[in-house]
N, CA, C and O atoms as a DFTB+ gen file, in Angstrom:
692 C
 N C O
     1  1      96.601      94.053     189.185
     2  2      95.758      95.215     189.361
     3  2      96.133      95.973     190.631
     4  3      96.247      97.199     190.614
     5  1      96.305      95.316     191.625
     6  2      96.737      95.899     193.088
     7  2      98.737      96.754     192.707
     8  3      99.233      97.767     193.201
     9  1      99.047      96.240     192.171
    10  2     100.206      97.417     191.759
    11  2     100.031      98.137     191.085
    12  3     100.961      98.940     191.018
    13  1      99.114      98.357     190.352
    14  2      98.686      99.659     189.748
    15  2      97.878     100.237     190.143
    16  3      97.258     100.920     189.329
    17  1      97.496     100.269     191.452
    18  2      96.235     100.736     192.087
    19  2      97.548     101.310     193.111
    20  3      97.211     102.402     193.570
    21  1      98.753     100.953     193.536
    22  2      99.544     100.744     194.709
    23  2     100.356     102.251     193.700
    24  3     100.334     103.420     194.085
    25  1     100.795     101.907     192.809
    26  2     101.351     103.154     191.701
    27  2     101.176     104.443     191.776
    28  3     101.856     105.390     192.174
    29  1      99.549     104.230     191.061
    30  2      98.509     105.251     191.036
    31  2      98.483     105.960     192.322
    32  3      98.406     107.188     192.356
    33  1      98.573     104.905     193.872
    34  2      98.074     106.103     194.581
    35  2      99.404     106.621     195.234
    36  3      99.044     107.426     196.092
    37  1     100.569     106.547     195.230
    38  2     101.452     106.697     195.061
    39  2     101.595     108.037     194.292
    40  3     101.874     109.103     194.840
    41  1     101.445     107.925     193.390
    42  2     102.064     108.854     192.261
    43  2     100.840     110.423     192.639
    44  3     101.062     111.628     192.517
    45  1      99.639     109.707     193.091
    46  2      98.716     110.889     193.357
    47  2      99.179     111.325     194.924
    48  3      98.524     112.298     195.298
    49  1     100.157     110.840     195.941
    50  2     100.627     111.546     197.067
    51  2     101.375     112.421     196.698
    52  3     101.147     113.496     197.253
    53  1     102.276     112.428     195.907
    54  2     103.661     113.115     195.118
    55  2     102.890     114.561     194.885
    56  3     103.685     115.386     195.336
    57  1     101.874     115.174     194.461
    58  2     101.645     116.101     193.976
    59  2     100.868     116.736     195.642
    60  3     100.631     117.944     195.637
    61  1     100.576     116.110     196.702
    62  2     100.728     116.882     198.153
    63  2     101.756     117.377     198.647
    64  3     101.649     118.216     199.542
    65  1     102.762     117.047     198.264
    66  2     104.057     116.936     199.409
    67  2     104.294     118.033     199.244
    68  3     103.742     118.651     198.334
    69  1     105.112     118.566     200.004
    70  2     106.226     119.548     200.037
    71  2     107.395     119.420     199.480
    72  3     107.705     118.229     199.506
    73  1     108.312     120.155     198.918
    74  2     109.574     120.145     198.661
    75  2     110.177     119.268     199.402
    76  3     110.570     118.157     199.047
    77  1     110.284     119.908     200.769
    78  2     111.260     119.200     201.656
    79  2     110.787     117.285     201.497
    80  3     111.572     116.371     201.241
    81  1     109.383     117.188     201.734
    82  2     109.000     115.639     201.795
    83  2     109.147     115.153     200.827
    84  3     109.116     113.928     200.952
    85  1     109.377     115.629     199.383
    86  2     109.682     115.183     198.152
    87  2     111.180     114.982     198.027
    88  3     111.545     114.005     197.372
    89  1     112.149     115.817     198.594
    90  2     113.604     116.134     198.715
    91  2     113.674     114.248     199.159
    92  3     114.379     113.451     198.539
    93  1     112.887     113.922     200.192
    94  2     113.382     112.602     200.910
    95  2     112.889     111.720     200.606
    96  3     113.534     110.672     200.600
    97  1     111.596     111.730     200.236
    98  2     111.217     110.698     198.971
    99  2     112.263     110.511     197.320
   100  3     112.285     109.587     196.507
   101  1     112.805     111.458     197.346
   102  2     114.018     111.062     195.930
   103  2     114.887     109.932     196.813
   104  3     114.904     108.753     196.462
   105  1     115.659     110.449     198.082
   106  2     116.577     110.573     198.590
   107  2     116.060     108.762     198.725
   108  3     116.808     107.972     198.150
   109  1     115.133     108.321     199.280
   110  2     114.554     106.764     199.754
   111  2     114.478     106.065     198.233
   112  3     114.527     104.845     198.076
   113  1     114.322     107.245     196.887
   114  2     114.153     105.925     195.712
   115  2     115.049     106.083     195.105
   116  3     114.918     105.597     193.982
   117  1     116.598     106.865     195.392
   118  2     117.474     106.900     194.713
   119  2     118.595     106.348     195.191
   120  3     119.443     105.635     194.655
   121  1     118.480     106.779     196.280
   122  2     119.166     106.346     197.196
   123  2     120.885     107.102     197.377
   124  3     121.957     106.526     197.564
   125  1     120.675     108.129     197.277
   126  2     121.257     109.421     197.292
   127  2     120.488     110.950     197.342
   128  3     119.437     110.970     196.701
   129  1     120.811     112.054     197.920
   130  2     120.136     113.415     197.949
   131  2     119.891     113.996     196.445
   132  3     120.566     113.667     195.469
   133  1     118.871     114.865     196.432
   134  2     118.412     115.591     195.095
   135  2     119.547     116.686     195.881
   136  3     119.838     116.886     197.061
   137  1     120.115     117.401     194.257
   138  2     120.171     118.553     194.618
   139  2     119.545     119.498     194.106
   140  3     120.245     120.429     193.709
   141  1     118.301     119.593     193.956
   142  2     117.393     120.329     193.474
   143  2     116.417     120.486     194.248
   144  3     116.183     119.538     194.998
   145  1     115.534     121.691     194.338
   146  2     114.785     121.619     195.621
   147  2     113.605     121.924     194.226
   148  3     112.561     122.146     194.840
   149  1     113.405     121.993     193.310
   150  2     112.405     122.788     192.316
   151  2     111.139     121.385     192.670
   152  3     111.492     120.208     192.589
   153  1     109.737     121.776     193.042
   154  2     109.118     120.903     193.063
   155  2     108.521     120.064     192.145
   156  3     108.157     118.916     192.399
   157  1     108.401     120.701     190.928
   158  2     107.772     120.086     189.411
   159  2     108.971     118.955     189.060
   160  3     108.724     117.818     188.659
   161  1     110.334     119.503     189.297
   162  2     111.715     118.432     188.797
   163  2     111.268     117.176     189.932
   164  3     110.824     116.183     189.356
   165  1     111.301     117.107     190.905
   166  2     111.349     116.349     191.399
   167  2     109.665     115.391     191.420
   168  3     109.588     114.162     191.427
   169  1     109.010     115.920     191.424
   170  2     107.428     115.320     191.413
   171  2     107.991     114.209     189.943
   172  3     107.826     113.013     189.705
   173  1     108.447     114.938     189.466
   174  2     108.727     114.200     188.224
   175  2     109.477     113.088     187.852
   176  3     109.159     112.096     187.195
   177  1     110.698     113.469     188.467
   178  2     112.115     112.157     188.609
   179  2     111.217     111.047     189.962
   180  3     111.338     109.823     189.985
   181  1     110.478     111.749     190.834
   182  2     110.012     110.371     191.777
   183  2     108.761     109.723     191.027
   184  3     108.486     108.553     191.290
   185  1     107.899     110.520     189.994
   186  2     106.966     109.134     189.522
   187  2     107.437     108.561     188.719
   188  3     106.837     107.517     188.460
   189  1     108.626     108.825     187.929
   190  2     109.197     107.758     186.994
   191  2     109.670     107.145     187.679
   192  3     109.345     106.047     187.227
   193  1     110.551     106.846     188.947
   194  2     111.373     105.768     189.481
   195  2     110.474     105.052     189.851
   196  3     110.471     103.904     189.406
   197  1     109.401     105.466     190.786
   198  2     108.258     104.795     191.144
   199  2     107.755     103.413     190.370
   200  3     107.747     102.248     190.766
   201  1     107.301     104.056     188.991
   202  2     106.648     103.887     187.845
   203  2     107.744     102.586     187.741
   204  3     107.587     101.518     188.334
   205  1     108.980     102.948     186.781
   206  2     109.972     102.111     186.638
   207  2     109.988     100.776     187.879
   208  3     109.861      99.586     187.588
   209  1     110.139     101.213     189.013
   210  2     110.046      99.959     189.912
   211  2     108.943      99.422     189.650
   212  3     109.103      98.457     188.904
   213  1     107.810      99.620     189.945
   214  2     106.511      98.693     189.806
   215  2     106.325      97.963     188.721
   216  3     106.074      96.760     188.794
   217  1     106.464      98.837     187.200
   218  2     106.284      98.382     186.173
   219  2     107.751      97.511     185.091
   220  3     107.724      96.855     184.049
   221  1     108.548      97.826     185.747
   222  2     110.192      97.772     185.243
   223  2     110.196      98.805     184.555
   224  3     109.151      99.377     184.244
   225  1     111.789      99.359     184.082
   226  2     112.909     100.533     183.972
   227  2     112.851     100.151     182.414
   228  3     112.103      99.212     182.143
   229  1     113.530     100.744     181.377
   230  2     114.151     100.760     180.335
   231  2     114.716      98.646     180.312
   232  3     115.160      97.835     181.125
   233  1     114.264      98.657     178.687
   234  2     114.578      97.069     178.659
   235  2     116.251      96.869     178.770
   236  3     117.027      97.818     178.877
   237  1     116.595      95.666     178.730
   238  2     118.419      95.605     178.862
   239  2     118.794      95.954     177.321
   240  3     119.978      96.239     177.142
   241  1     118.010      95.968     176.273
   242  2     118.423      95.670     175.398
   243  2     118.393      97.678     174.834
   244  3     119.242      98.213     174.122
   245  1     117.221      98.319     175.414
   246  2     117.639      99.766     175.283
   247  2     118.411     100.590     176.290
   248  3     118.489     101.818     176.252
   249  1     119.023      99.741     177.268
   250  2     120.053     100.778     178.303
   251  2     121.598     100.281     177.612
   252  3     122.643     100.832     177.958
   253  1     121.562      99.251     176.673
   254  2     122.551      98.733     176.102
   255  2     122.663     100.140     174.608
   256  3     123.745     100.476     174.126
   257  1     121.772     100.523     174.309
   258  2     121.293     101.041     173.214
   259  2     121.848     102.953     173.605
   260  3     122.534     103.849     173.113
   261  1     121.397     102.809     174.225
   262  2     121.605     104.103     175.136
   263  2     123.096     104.644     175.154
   264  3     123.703     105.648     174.781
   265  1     123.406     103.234     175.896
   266  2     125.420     103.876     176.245
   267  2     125.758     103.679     174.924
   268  3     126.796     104.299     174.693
   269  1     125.280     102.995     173.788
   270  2     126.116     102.691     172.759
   271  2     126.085     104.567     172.081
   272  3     126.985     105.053     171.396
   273  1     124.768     105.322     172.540
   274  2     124.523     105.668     171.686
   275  2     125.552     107.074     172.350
   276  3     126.227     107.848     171.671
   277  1     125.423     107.070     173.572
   278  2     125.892     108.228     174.625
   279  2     127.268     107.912     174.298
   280  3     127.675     109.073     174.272
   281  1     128.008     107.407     174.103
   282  2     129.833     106.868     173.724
   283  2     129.977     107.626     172.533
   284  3     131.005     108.299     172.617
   285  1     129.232     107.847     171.191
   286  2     129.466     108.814     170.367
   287  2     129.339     110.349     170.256
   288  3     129.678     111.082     169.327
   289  1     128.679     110.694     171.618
   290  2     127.866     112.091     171.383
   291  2     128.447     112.844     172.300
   292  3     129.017     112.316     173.255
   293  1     128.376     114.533     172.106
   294  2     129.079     115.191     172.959
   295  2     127.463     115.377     174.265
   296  3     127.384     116.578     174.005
   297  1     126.725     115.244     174.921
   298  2     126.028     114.879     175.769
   299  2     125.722     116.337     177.122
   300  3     126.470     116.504     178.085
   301  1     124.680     117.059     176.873
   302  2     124.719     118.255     177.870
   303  2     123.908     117.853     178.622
   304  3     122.679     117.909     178.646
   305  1     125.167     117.139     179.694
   306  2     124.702     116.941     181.034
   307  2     125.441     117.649     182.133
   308  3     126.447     118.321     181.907
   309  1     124.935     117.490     183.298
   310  2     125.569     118.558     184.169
   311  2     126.427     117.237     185.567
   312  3     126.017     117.621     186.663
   313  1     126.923     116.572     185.670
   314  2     127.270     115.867     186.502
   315  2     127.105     116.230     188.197
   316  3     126.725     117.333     188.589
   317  1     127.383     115.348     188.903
   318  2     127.541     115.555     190.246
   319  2     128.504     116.606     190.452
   320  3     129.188     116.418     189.445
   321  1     129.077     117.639     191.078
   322  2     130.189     118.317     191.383
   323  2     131.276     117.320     191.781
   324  3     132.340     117.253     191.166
   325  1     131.030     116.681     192.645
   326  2     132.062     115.535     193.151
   327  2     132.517     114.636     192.498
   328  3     133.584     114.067     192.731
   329  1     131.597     114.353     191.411
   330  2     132.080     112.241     190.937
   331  2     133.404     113.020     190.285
   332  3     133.628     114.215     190.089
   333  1     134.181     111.812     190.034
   334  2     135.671     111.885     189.386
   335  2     135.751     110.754     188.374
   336  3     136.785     110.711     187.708
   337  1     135.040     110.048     188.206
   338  2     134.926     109.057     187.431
   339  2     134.007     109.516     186.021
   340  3     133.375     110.572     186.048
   341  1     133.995     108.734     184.941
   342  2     133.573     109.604     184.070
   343  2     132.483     108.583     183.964
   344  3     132.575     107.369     184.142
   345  1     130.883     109.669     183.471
   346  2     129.959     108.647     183.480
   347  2     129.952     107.776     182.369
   348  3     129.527     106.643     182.592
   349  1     130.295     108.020     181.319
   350  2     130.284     106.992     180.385
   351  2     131.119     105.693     180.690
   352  3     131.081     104.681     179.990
   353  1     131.914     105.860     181.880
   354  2     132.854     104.095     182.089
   355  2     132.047     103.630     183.248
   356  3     132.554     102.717     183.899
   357  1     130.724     104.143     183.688
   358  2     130.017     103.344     184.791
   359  2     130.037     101.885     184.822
   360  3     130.207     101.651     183.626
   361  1     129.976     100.761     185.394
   362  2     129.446      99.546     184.992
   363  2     128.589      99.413     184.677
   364  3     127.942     100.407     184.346
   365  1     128.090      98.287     184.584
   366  2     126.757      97.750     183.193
   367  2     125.470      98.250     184.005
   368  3     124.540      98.776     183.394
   369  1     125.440      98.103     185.172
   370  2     124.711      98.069     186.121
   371  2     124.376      99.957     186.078
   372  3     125.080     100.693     186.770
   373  1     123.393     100.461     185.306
   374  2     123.015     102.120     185.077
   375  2     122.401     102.172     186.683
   376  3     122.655     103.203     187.305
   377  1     121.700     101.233     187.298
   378  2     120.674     101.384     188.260
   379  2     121.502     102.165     190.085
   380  3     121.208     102.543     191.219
   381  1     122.447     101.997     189.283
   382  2     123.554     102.335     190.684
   383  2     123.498     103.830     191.193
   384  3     123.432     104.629     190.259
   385  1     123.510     104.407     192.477
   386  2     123.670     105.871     192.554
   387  2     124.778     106.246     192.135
   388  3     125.701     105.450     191.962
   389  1     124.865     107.421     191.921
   390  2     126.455     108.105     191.447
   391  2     127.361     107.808     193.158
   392  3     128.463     107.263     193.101
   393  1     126.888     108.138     194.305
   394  2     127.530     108.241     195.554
   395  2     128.615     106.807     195.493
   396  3     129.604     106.822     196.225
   397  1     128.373     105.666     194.634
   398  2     128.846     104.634     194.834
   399  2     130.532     104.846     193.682
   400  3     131.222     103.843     193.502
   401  1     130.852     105.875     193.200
   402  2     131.697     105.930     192.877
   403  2     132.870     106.981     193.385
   404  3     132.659     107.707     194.356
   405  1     133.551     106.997     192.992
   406  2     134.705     107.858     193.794
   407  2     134.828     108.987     194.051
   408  3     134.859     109.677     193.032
   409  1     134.943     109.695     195.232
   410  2     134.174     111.540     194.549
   411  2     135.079     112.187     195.579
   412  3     135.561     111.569     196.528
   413  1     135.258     113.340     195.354
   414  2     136.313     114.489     195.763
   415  2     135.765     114.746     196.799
   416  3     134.641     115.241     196.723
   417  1     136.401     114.484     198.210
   418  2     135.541     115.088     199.256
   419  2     135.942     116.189     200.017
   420  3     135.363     116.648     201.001
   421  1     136.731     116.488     199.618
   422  2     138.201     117.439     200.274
   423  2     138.162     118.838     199.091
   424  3     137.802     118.873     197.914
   425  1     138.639     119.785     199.907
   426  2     138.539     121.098     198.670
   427  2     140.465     121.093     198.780
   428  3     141.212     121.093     199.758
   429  1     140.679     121.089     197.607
   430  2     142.227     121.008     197.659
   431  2     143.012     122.629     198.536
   432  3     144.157     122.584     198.986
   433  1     142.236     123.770     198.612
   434  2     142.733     124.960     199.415
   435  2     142.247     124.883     200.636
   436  3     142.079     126.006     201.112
   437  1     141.927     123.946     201.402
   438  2     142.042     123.714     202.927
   439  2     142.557     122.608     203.075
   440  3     142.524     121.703     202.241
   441  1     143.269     122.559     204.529
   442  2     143.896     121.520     205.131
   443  2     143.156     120.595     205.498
   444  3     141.940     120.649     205.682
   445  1     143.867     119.693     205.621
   446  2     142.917     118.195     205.813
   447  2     141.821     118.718     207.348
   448  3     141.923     119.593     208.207
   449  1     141.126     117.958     207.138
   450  2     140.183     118.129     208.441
   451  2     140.996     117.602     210.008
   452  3     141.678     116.579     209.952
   453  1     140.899     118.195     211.079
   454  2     141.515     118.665     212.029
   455  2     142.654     119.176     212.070
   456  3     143.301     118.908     213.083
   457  1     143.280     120.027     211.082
   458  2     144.102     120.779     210.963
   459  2     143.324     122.114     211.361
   460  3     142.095     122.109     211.429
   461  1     144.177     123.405     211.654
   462  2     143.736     124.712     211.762
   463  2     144.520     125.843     210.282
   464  3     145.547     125.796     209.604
   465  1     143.761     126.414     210.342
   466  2     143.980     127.997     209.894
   467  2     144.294     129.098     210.296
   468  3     143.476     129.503     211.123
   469  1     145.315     129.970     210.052
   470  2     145.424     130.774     211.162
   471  2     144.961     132.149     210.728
   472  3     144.016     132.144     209.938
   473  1     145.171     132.661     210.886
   474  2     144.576     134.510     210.156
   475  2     145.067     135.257     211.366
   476  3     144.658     134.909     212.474
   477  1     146.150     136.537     211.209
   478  2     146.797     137.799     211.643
   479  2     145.632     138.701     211.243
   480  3     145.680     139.110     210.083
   481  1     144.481     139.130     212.066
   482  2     143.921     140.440     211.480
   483  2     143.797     141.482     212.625
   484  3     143.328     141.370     213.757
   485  1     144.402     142.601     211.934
   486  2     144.289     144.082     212.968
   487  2     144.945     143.448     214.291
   488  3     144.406     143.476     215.398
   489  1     146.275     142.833     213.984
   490  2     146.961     142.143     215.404
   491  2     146.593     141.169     216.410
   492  3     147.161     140.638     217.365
   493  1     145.597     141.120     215.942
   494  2     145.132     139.757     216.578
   495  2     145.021     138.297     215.749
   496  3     144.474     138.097     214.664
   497  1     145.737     137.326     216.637
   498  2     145.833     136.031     216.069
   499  2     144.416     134.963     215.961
   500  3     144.147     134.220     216.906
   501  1     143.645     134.990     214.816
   502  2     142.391     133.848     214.680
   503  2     142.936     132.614     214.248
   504  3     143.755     132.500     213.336
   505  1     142.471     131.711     214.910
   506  2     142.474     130.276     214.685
   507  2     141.198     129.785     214.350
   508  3     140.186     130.156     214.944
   509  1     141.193     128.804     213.239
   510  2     139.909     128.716     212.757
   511  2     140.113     126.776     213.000
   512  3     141.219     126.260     212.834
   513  1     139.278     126.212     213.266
   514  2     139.872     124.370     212.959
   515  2     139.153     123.641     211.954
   516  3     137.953     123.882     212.084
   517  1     139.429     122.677     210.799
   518  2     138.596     122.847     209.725
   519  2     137.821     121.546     210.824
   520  3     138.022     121.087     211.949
   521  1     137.089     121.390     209.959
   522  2     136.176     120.154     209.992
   523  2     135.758     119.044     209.170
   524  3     136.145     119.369     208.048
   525  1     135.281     118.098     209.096
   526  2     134.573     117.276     208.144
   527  2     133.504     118.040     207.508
   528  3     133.453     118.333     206.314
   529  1     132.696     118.320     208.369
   530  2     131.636     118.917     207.464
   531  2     131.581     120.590     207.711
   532  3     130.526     121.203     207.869
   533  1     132.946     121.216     207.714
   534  2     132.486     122.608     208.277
   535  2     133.654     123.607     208.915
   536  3     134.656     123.637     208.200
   537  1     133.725     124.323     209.954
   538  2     135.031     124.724     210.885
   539  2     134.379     125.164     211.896
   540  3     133.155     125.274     211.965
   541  1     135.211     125.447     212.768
   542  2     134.737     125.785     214.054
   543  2     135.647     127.318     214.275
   544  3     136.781     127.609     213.896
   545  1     134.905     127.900     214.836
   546  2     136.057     128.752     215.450
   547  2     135.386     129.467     216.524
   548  3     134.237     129.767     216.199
   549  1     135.737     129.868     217.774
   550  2     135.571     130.446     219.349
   551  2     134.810     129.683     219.644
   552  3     134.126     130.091     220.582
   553  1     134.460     128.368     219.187
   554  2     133.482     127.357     219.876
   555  2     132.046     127.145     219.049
   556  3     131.067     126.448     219.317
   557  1     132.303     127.950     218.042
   558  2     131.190     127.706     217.425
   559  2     130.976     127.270     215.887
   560  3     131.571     127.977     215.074
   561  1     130.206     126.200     215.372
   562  2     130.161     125.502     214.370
   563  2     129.673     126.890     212.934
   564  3     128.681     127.602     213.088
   565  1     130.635     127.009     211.606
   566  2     129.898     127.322     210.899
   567  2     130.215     126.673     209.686
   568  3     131.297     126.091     209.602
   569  1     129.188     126.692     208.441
   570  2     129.395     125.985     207.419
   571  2     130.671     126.548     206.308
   572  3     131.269     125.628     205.750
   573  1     130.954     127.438     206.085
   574  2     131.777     128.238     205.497
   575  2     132.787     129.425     206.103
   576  3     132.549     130.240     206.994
   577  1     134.054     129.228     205.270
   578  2     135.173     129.969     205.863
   579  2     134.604     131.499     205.734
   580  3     135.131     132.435     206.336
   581  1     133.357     131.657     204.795
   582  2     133.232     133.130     204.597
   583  2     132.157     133.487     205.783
   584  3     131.931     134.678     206.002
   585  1     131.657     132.732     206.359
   586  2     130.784     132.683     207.631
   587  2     131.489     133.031     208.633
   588  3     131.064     133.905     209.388
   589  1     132.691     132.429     208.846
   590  2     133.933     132.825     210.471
   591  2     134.289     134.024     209.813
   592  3     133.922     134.917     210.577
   593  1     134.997     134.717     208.435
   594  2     135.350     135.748     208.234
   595  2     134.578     136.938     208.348
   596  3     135.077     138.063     208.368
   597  1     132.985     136.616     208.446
   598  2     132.118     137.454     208.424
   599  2     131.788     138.051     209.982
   600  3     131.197     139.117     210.157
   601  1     132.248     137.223     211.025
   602  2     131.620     136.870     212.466
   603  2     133.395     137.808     212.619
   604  3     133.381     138.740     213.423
   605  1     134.406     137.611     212.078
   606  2     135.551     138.097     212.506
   607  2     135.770     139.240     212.061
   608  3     136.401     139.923     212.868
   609  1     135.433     139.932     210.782
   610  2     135.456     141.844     210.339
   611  2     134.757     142.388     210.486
   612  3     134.806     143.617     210.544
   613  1     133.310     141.340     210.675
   614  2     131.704     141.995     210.540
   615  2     131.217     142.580     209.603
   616  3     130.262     143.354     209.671
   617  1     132.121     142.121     208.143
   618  2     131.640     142.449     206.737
   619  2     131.862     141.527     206.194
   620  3     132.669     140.764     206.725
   621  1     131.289     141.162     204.938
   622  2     131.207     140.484     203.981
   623  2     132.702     140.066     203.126
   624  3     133.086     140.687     202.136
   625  1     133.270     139.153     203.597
   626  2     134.404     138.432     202.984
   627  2     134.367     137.466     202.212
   628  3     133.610     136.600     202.649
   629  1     135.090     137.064     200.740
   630  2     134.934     135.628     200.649
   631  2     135.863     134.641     201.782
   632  3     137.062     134.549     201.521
   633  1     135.516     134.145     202.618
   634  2     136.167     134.026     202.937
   635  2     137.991     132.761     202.660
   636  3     138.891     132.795     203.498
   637  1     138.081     131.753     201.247
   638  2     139.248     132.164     200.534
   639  2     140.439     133.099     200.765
   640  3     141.584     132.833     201.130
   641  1     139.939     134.112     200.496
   642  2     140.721     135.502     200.171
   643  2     141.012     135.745     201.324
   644  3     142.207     135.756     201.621
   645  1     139.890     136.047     202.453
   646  2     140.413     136.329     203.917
   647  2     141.314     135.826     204.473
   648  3     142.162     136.444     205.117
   649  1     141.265     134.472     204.290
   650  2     142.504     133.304     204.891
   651  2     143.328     133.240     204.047
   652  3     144.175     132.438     204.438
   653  1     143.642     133.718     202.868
   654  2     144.454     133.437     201.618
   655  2     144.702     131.875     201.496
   656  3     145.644     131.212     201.930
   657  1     143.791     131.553     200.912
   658  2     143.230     129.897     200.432
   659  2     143.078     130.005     199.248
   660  3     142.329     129.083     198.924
   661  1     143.355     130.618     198.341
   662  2     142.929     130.435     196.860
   663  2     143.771     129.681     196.064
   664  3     143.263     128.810     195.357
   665  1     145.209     129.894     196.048
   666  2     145.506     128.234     195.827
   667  2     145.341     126.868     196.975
   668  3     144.826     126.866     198.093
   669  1     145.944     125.838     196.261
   670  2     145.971     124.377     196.685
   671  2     146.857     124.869     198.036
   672  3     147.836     125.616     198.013
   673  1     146.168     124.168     199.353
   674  2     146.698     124.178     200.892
   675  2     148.112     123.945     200.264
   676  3     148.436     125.052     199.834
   677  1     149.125     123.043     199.996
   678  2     150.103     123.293     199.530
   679  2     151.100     124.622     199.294
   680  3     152.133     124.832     199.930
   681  1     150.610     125.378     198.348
   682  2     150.880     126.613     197.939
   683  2     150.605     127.318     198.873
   684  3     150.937     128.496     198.737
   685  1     150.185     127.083     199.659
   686  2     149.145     129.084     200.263
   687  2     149.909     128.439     201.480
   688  3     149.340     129.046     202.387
   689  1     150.401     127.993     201.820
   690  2     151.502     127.459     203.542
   691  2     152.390     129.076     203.244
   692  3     153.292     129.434     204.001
């Protein structure tokens, strides 16, 4: 009775929160980030996991049922952007985050991280330095190359195109 009382009040916090406090409540029962900020999607995916933990998940004998059934069907799902692995060869183990498999972390038209970029504009030489999560350029952190291109013409660039990055770092040397 006390886990369903523990559930219940649980499942009745979920409909206070905020986006953002719901964003990190996925993030603690999934154990990976939502990328969805919509609050109804998520109120939703956290009382079923909830639910599922307290009460148990899908039996072994219907997650067995499931992939048998997902292996024949063409399936409209939208995957992670990153995973590289295909979900139907997951291991047996469904309960796993996607983060635990192999995923593209690198955009193939920039140079590896601490490499630079250079850009010739209106005679002046920009150096941009990539980053792990980002680039830097005159000392200052931004998330996107179209962010430094924007701070460098003072118009709206993709920035790609600005640096001529649109093919693979390879090609565009």
């Amino acid at each position: 009775m006390k886990t369903k009382t523990k559930t219940a009040n649980a499942l009745a916090a979920l409909k206070g929160m905020t986006p953002k406090q719901l964003r990190e409540r996925y993030a603690e029962l999934y154990g990976e980030p939502s990328r969805s900020g919509n609050k109804q999607w998520l109120i939703r995916r956290c009382a079923w996991r909830i639910q599922a933990l307290a009460e148990g998940g899908l039996s072994e004998r219907a997650e067995r049922r499931a992939r048998q059934l997902a292996r024949d069907q063409d399936l409209r799902i939208i995957p992670p952007k990153d995973l590289t692995m295909d979900p139907l060869d997951r291991p047996a183990d469904v309960q796993q985050p996607a983060r635990r498999y192999i995923r593209r972390t690198h955009d193939a038209r920039l140079p590896m991280p601490g490499e630079q970029i250079t850009r010739v504009y209106k005679g002046h030489q920009y150096v941009v330095d990539v980053l792990e999560d980002g680039f830097a350029y005159d000392g200052k952190r931004y998330q996107s190359l179209s962010a430094v291109a924007h701070v460098i013409t003072g118009g709206h660039w993709n920035g790609f195109k600005f640096f001529n990055r649109e093919q693979p770092a390879e090609e565009a040397e």
